[in-house]
C-alpha positions in Angstrom: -33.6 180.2 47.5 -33.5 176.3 47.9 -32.8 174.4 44.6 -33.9 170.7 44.4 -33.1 168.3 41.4 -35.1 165.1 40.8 -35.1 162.0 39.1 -36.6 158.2 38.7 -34.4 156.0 37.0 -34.5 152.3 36.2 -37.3 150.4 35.7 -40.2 151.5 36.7 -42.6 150.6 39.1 -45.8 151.4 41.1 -45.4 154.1 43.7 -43.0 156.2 41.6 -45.0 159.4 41.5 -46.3 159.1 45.1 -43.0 159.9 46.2 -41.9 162.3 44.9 -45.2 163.6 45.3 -44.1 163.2 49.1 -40.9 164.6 48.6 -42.2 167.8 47.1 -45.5 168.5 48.9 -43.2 168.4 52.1 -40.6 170.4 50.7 -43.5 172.9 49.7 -45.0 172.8 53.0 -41.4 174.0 54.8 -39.9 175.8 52.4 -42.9 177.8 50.3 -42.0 180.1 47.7 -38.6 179.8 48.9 -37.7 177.0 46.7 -38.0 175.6 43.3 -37.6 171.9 42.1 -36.9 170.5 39.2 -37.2 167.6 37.3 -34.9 166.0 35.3 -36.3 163.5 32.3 -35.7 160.1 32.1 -33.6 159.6 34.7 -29.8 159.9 34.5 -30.3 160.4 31.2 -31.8 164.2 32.1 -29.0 164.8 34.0 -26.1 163.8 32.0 -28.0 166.1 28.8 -29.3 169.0 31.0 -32.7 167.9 30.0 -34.7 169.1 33.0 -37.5 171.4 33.7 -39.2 173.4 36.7 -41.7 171.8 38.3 -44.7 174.0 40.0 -46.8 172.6 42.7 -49.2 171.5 40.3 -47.4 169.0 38.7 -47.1 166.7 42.0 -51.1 167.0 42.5 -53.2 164.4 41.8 -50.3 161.8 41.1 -50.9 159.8 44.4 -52.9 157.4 42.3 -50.9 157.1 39.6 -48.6 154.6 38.1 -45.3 155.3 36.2 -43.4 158.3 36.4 -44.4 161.7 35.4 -40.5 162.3 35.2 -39.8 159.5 32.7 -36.8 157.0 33.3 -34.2 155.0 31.4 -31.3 152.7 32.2 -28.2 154.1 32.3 -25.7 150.7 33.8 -23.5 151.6 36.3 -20.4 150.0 34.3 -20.9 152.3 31.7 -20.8 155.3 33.8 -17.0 156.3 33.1 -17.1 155.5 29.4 -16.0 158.2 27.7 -17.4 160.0 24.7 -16.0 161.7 21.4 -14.9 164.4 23.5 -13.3 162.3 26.0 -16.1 163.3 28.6 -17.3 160.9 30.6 -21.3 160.8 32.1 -20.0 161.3 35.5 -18.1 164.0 34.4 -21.4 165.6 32.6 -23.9 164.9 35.4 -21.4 167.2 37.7 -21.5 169.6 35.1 -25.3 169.9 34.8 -25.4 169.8 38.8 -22.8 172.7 39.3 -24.7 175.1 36.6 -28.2 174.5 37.8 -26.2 175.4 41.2 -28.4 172.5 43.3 -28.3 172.1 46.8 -29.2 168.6 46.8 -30.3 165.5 44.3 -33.1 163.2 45.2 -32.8 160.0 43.2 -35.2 157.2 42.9 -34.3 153.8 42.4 -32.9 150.3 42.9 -29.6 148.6 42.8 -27.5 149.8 40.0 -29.6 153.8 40.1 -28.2 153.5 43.8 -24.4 152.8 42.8 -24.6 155.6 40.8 -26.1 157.9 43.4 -23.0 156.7 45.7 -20.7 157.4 42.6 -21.6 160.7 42.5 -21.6 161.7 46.5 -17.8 160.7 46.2 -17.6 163.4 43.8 -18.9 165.6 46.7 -22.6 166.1 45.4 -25.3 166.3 48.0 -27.7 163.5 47.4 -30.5 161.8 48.8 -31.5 158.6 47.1 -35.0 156.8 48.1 -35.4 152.5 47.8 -37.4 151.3 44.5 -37.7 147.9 43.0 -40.5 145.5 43.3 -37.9 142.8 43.3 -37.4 144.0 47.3 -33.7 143.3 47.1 -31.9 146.7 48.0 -30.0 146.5 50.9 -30.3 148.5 54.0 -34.3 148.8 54.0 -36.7 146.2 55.1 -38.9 146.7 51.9 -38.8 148.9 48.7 -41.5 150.7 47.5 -43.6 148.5 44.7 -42.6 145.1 46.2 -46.2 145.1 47.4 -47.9 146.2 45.0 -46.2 143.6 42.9 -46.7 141.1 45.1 -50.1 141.5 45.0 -50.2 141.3 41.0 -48.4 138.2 41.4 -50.7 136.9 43.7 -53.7 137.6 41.8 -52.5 135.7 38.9 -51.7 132.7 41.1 -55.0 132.8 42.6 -56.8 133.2 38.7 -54.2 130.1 37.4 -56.3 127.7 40.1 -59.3 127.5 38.5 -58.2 126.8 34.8 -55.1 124.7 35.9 -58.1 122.6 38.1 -60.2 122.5 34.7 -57.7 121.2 33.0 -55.9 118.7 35.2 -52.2 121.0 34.0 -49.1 122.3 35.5 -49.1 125.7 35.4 -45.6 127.5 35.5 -45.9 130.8 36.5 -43.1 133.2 36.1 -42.4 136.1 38.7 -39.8 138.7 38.6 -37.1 138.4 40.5 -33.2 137.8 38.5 -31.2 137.9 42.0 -33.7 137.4 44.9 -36.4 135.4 45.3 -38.6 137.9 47.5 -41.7 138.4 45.1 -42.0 134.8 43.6 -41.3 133.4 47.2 -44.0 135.7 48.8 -46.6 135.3 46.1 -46.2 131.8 45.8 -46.9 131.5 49.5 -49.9 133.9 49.2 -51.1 132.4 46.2 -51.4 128.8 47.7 -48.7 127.5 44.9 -47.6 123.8 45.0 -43.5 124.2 44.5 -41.3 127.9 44.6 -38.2 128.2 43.0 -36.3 130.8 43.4 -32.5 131.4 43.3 -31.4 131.3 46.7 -32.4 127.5 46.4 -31.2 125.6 43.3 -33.5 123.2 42.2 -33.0 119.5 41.5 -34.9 118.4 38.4 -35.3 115.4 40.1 -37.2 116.6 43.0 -39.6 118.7 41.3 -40.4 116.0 38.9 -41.4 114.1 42.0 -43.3 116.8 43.6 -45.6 116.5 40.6 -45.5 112.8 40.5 -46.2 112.8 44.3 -49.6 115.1 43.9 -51.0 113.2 41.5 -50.2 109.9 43.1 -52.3 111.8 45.6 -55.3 113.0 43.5 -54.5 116.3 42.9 -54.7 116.6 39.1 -53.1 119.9 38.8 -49.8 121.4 40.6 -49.1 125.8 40.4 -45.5 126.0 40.4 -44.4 129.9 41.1 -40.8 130.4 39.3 -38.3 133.0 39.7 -36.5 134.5 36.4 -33.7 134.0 38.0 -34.3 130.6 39.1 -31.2 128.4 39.1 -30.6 124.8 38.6 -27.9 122.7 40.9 -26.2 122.1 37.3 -25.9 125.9 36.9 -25.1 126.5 40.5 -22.1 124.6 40.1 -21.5 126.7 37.1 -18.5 129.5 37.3 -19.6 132.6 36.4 -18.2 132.8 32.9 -19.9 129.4 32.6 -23.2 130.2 33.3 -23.5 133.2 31.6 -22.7 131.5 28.5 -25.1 128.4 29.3 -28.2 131.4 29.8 -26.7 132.7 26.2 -27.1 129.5 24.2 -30.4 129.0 26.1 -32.8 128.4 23.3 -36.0 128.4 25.2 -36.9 132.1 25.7 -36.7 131.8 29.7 -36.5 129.6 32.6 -40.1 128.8 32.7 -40.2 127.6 29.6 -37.1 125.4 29.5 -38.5 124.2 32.6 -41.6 123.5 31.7 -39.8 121.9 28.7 -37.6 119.6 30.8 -40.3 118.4 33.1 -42.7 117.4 30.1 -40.3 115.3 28.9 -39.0 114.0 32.4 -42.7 113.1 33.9 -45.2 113.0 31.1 -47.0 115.6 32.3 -48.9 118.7 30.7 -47.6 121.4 31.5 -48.0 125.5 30.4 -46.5 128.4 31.6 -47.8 131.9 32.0 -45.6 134.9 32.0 -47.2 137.8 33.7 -44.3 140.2 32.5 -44.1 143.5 33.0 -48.2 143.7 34.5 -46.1 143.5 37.6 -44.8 146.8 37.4 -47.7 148.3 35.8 -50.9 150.5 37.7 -50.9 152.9 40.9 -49.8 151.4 44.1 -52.0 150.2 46.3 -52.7 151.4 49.8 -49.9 150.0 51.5 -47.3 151.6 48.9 -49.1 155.2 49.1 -48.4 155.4 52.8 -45.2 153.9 52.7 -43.8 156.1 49.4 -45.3 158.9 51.1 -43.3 158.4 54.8 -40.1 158.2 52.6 -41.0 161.2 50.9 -41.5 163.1 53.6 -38.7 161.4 55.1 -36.2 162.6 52.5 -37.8 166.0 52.5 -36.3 166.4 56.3 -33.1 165.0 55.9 -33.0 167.7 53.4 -34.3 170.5 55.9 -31.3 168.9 58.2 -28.3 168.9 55.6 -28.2 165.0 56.3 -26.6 164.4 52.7 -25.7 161.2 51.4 -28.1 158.8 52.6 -30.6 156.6 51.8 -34.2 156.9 53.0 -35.6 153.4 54.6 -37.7 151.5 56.7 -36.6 149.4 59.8 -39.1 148.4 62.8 -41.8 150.0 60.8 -39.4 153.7 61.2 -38.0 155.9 59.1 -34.2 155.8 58.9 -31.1 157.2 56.8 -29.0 154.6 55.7 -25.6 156.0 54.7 -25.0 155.6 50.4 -21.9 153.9 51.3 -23.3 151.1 53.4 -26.1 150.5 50.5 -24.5 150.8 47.1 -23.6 147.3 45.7 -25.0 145.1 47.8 -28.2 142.7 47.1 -30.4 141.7 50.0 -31.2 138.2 49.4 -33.4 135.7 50.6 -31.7 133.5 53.7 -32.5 130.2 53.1 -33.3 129.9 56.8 -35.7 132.4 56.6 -39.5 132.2 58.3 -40.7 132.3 55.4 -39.5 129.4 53.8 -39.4 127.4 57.2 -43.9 128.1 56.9 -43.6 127.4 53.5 -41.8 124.0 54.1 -44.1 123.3 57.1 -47.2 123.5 54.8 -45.9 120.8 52.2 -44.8 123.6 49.9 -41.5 122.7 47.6 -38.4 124.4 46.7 -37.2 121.9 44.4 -33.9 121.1 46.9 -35.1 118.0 48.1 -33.7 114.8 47.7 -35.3 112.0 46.4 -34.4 108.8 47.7 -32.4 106.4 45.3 -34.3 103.3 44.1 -31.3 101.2 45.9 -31.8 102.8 49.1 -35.6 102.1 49.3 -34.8 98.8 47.8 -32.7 97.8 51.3 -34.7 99.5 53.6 -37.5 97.2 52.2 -35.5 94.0 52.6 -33.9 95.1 55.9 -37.7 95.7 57.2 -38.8 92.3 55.9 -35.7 90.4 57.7 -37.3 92.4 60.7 -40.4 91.6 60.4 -39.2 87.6 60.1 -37.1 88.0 62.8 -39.7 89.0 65.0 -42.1 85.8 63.7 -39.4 83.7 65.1 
């Protein structure tokens, strides 16, 4: 008898259920009667408290659709991990404990960044486990998308695309704010979807400056309203400048309740503009996926299902040149895949007229002596 433990943990985000649907329908299909999973609630959380149950083919049908997680997550930060209790017990220590008596053959986690240190954590302690790529922020190394980036994206886009009409009614500038705290995938994709005037996102730190004059620059030019698509973890040059300590504290004493609005804030005062910002939150995450995710949460599903059939422990399920590939844990855990700031993507979206906020406006003295220098030119030539 096979014995399979499971868990989401994390956010959450569409396409959670279609893959372990994946995960288990395959497992079903090999293995038959000749295996049981189960499913441990709320993440790590289950497994550090033994709070798990069996899961029956049932369960797994008719979730394809569905948004959320039937398992339930929670966050459980990676730092925290070897913190020890009253007992002197760390969670490690308790998640191998729950793993050893439920006598598992293998763990199949879901999630992003910090679920996937953690999943690393524990195959150094000699665990089998097989961790599959979530996070609509698109930013886990090792796979060339995540399952729920597009989904997301799509949200994102939508809201862009509704923001048109009433920023046009209005003559405004609209701020919307994306997810994203390390990479600037979503917002920079959405923004280039949803036709938006200026990204920022924080790979590029923006000038104040040159935003200011982006939206002086389209009105000088008859467009009464500018979208601007903003990162939450959009960065100033000021800020970029920043040590770490430094900039942590400077996002502390922050009084405005997130980039956007200090932003939108700064820019009002700067170019006399209206301006409002719309924060489409956690909508991101929320609903089924859409088609794209269903196929592609169900090829790493099944994907993890077969490393399992294959004893190919310790990897990551992922997608490179459109295959399905195992990425070893090790490679993956801690590291943020990134936006590179010479990427296609930003080169089309510079090509269009679209602005990241990084560009520098010419100085008043500069334009100043280019005029004379033209004129003495232009006199030069007379003569």
């Amino acid at each position: 008898m096979k014995r399979i433990g499971m868990l989401t943990s994390g956010g959450d985000c569409q396409g959670l259920n279609s893959t372990l649907r994946g995960v288990a329908k395959a497992l079903y299909e090999e293995y038959g009667k000749e295996i049981e999973i189960y499913g441990f609630r709320d993440g790590y959380r289950g497994l550090i408290e033994g709070d798990v149950r069996l899961m029956s083919p049932r369960d797994f049908s008719g979730i394809l659709t569905v948004g959320g997680t039937i398992l339930g997550t929670s966050r459980q930060p990676f730092k925290n991990m070897r913190d020890k209790d009253e007992n002197g017990v760390d969670k490690v220590t308790k998640m191998i404990a729950t793993y050893n008596k439920m006598e598992l053959d293998c763990l199949v986690i879901l999630g992003g960044n910090g679920t996937t240190k953690t999943a690393n954590l524990l195959r150094e302690e000699g665990l089998n486990v097989i961790s599959l790529p979530k996070t609509i922020d698109n930013d886990l190394w090792g796979t060339e998308v995540t399952f729920g980036y597009q989904t997301a994206m799509d949200i994102a886009t939508d809201v862009i695309d509704k923001i048109h009409s009433t920023a046009t009614s209005h003559s405004r500038v609209f701020l919307v704010e994306i997810m994203g705290h390390g990479a600037g995938w979503l917002t920079l994709t959405a923004g280039l979807a949803g036709g938006a005037d200026i990204i920022l996102i924080p790979e590029i730190p923006y000038d104040l400056n040159s935003v200011c004059k982006k939206l002086e620059e389209r009105r000088k030019h008859g467009h009464s309203f500018t979208i601007v698509a903003v990162a939450e973890g959009a960065i100033s040059v000021e800020e970029a400048a920043m040590s770490k300590k430094e900039f942590k504290a400077s996002r502390a004493a922050m009084t405005d309740p997130s980039i956007s609005f200090k932003l939108a804030r700064e820019l009002g005062e700067m170019c006399g503009q209206e301006i409002r910002v719309v924060n489409p939150g956690h909508f991101q995450r929320g609903g089924g996926p859409d088609a794209y995710d269903r196929i592609l949460t169900t090829r790493l599903g099944t994907g993890a299902a077969r490393l399992i059939k294959h004893k190919q422990y310790g990897n990551m399920v992922a997608i490179r040149n459109n295959q399905i590939v195992a990425v070893p844990l090790s490679e993956v855990a801690g590291k943020l895949k990134t936006v590179p700031v010479d990427h296609d993507l930003i080169q089309a979206a510079r090509d269009i007229g679209i602005s990241f906020g990084d560009e520098k406006p010419e100085k008043k003295e500069k334009k100043d002596k280019k005029k004379d220098k033209d004129k003495k030119t232009d006199k030069e030539k007379k003569d």
